[in-house]
N, C-alpha and C positions, 0 to 999 in steps of 0.2 A: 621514683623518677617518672616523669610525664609520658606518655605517649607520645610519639614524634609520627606526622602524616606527609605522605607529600604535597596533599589538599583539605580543608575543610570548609564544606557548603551547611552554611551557619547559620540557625535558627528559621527555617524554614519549617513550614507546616510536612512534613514526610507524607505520601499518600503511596501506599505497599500491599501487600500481606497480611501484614496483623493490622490494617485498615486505616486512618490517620493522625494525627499529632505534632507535633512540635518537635524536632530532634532536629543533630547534626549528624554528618555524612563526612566520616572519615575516610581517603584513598590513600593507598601504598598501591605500586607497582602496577597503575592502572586499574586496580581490583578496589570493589567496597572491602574495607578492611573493618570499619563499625559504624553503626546506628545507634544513638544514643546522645546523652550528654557529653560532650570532648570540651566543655567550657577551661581544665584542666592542661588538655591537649597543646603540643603547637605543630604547626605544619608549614612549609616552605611557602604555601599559599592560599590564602583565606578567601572566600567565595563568601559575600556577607547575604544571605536571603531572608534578611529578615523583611513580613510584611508577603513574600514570594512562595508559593506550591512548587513544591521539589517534586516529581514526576520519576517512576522507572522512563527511560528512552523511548520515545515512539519509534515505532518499525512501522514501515510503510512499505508491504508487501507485495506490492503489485504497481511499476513504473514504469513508463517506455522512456529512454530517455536517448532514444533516436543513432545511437553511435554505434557500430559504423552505418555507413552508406548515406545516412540521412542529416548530418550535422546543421544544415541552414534554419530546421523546426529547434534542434536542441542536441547537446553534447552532455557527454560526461561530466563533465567540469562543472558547466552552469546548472544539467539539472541536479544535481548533489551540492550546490552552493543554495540554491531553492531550497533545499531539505533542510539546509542547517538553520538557514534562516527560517526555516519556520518550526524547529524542535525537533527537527526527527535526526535521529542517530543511524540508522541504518536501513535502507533500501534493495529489494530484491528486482531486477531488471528483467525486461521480457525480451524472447528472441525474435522480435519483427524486427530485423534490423536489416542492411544490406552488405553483407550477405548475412542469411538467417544465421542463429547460433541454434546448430542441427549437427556440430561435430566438435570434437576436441579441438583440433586447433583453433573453433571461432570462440569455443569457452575461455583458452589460452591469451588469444588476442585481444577480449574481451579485460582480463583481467589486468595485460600489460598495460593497456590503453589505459584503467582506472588506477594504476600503481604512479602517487605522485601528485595526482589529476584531482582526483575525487575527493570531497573534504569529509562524506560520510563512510561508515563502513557499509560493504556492498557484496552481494553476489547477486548469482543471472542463473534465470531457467536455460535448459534445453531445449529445444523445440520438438515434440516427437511431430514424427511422418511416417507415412506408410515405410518410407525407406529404410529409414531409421532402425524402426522399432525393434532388433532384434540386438542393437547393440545398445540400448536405453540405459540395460542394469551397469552396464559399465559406463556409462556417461554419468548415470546419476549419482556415481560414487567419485567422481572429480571433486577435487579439490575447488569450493567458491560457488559449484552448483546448488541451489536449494533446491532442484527438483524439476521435474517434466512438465513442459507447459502444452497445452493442445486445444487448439483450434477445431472445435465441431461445427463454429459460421465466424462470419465475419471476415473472414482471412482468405488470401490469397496463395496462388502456386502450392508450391510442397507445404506447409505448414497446416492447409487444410485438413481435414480428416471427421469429413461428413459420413462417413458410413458405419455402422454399428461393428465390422466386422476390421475395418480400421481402429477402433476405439480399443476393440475387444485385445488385438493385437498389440497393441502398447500399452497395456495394462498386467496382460503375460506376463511382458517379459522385465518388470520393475516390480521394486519392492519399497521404495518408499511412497508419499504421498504424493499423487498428479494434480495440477492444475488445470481445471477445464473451462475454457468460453465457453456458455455452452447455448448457443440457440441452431434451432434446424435448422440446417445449408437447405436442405428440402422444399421447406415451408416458405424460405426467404426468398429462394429463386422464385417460384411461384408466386411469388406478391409483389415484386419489385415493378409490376405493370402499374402498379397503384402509386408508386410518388408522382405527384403533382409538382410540375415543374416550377421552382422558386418558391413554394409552400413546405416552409420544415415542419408546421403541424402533422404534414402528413407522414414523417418518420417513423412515431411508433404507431403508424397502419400498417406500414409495410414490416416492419422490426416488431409484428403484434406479440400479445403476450402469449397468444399460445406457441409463439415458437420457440420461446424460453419455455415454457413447460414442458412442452410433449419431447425436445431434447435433455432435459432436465430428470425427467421421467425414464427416456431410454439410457441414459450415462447410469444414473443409480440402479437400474436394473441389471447392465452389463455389471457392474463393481462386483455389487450383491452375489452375484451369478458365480466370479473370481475371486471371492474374498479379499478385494482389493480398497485401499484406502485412499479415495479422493476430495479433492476441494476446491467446488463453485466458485467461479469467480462473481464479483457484481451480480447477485439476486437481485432482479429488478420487479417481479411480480408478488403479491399475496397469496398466489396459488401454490408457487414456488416455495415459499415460508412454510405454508401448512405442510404441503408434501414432505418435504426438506426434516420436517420437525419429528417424522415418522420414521427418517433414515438417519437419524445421528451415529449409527454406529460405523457405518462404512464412509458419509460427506460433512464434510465440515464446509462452512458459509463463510462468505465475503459480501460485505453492504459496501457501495462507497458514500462519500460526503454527500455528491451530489445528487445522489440519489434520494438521500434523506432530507435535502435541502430545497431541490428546485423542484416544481411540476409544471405539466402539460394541463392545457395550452400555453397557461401563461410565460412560463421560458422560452416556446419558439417564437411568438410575438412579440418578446422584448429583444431577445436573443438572437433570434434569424441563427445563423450557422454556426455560431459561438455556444450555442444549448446543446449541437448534436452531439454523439455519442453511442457505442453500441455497450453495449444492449439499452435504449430510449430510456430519457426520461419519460417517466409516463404521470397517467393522471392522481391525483390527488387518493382513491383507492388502494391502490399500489402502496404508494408511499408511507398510509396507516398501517398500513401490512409490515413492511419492513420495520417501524416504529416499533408494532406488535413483538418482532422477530429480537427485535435488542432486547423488549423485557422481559422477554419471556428465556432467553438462552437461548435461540437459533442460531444468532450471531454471534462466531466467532472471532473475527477481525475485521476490521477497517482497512482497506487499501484505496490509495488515492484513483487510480489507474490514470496517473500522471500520462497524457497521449497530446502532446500540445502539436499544431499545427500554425503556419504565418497565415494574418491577419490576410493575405490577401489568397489566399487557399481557401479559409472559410468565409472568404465574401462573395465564393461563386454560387450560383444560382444551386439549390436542393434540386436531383440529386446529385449533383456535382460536384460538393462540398463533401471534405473527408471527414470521417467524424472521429471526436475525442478535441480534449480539453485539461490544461495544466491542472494539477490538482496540486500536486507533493508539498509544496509553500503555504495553502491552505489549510491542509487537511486540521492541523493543531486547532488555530483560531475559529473558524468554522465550527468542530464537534464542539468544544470549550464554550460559546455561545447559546450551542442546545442544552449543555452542563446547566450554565446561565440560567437558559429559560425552563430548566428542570423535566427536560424530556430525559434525560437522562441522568444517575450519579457520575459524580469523578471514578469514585471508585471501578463502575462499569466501563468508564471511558479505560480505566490503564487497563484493564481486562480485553478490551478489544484492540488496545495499541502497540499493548505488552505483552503481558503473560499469555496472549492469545497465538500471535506468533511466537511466542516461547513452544507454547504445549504443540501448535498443530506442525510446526515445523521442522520441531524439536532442536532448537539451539544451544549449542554447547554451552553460551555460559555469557548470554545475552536475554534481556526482556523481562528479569527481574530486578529489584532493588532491594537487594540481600545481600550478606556477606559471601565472599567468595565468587559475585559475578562482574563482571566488567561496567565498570566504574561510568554507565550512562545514564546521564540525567536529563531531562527536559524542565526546566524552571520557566514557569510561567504566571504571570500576575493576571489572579482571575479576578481585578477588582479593575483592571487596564480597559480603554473605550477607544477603540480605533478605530479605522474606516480603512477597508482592504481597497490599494486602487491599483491599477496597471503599474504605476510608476513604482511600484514597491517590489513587484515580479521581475525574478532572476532570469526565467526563462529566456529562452533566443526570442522566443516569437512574442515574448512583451505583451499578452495580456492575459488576463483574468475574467472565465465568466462572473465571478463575484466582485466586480469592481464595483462600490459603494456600497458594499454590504456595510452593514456595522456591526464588529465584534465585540464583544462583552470578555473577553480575554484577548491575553497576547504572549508569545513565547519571549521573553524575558533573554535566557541563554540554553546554549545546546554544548552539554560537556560527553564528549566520547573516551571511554578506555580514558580515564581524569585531566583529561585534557579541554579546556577549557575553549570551543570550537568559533560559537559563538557568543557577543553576549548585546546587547543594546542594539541588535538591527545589524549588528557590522561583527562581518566573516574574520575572525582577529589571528587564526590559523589555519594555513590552507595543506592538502593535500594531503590530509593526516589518515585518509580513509583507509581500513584495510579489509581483508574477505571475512566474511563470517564463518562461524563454524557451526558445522551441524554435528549430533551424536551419533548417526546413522553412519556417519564418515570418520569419526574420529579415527580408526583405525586403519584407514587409508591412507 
């Protein structure tokens, strides 16, 4: 008697684990049920990829996607309609929002708000604060939380947490992995005399790179000190890389696209306010460093750090102009390009999209394409020639710094839990998103 599926994603090139080839992806009950030939098989619904790279799910770890307090930049809705559109399955949200998610209830309302709404699977950091930080370990065992997020610069009111002995504090009193911004509050204050009014070149002077190191330097020392296990957000320097390369055991890395993608000067002169972003893009040096950091294993994920702002917010004079910039829509076609142009393998790519947030974050039973994990794929045609422009962006605030890039791949379809999410550009089931799970929680 045949095997019976509820789906099968047919003759597509598989790119996994045991590395790549040509196989079908059989689903039951939202779960990979087999890899292999099912030409035999039948199933209630045929996904035909042939010609098409079948992907584990991209996770995209790091999103602001503005809900509550700030819906006019961007909502729950749209920016998880951005994700699917561009191959990603599952999103982890930051707590800058209004009001910060710094307690249960805003983690709670956070999730109601995305129950319905969201067309990805989703959870949200905590926000640690000085205030906070003694009730962390019990936050971080919520149900949809992926973990502690903390502002060493950049950030405003309670979320900040520029001193070593604030850091040291919220690192106590938790036991899974924190996520850390990390540039000197110190160093930052001190240089902010330096922007040039209307001059974004002058951002990463004032955002220099030693404020990402010598913060980067004191975070890894505090861990070390607590046998505590943390991880960098957006490494934007080559000093960072080296250092970083010497601490694997306690910090795991985050590169984003853009980082890999744009440099200084030429992004702030094309770009004006549309380039910024914290921690800077910076110069062309840098950004071989980070390159260095992918080949060599420093980098363990990709996150878009999706922070979009309206077009007429980033058209005020620097420093007036907020910074951050949609990412989550891109991030697929973007790295897939570098694939292209062979800065990178595919293989390395699902390693930093997949299995990278699998191992550092430890998800229950997402970010591989094995049997017995949740049925997410990203199918994308890496032979596809596009041209990313504004009009294609889901976001509230309508645009892309990569408008006219030209991609050398494109996502194809985005299937979550076997459900067929996206496929051809067009969102063909909505609100299907639901919380992730992590193993550090299973038991709560």
């Amino acid at each position: 008697m045949p095997e019976t599926f509820d789906l099968i994603v047919k003759g597509g090139e598989v790119v996994n684990h045991a590395g790549r080839g040509l196989a079908d992806v059989g689903v039951r009950a939202g779960k990979i049920a087999a890899i292999g030939d099912l030409s035999q098989a039948s199933a209630g619904e045929v996904f035909d990829a042939a010609g098409l790279t079948v992907l584990p799910g991209v996770i995209d770890s790091q999103v602001h996607f503005r809900e509550p307090g700030l819906e006019w930049k961007e909502d729950l809705e749209s920016g998880s309609r951005g994700a699917v559109l561009g191959g990603v399955v599952a999103v982890f949200e930051m707590p800058n929002t209004e009001p910060t998610t710094t307690d249960a209830d805003a983690l709670a309302d956070k999730l109601e708000r995305a129950r319905g709404r969201m067309h990805c699977d989703h959870a949200f950091y905590v926000g640690g604060t000085h205030e906070n930080a003694k009730f962390l370990g019990e936050l971080e065992r919520l149900p949809g939380c992926c973990g502690i997020k903390v502002f060493m610069g950049a950030s405003t009111g309670t979320l900040l947490v520029q001193d070593d002995a604030g850091v040291e504090d919220v690192l106590r009193h938790i036991n899974r992995r924190a996520a850390f911004h990390s540039e000197d509050e110190y160093r930052l204050a001190d240089r902010r005399p330096l922007a040039r009014t209307g001059d974004w070149t002058s951002h990463p002077e004032v955002r220099d790179a030693q404020s990402a190191i010598q913060s980067t330097e004191r975070l890894v020392r505090i861990a070390t000190g607590l046998g505590k296990r943390i991880h960098v957000l957006h490494v934007t320097t080559a000093e960072e890389v080296e250092f970083l390369s010497r601490h694997k055991d306690v910090a795991s890395v985050e590169f984003t696209p853009q980082h890999l993608t744009l440099t200084a000067p030429e992004a702030y002169e094309r770009l004006k306010g549309f380039a910024q972003m914290n921690p800077p893009i910076r110069e062309a040096r840098h950004q071989a460093g980070l390159w260095l950091g992918i080949a060599n294993g420093v980098a363990d994920v990709l996150g878009s750090d999706h922070a979009p702002h309206t077009r007429e917010e980033k058209a005020r004079p620097y420093p007036a102009s907020p910074s951050g910039m949609p990412g989550v829509q891109t991030l697929v076609p973007i790295m897939l390009t570098h694939v292209a142009d062979g800065k990178l393998t595919l293989e390395r790519f699902v390693d930093l999209t997949s299995h990278g947030p699998n191992r550092i974050f430890g998800l229950a039973d997402k970010g591989r394409l094995a049997v017995g994990f949740d049925a997410d794929l990203t199918i994308v045609d890496m032979k596809a020639r596009r041209t990313i422009t504004h009009d294609w962006m889901a976001t509230r605030s309508g645009w892309t710094p990569f408008d006219g890039f030209e991609a050398k791949a494109w996502p194809k379809a985005t299937i979550i839990r076997g459900q067929i999410i996206m496929r051809d550009d067009e969102v063909i089931a909505e609100g299907r998103g639901e919380p992730a799970r992590f193993l550090e929680t299973l038991a709560e």
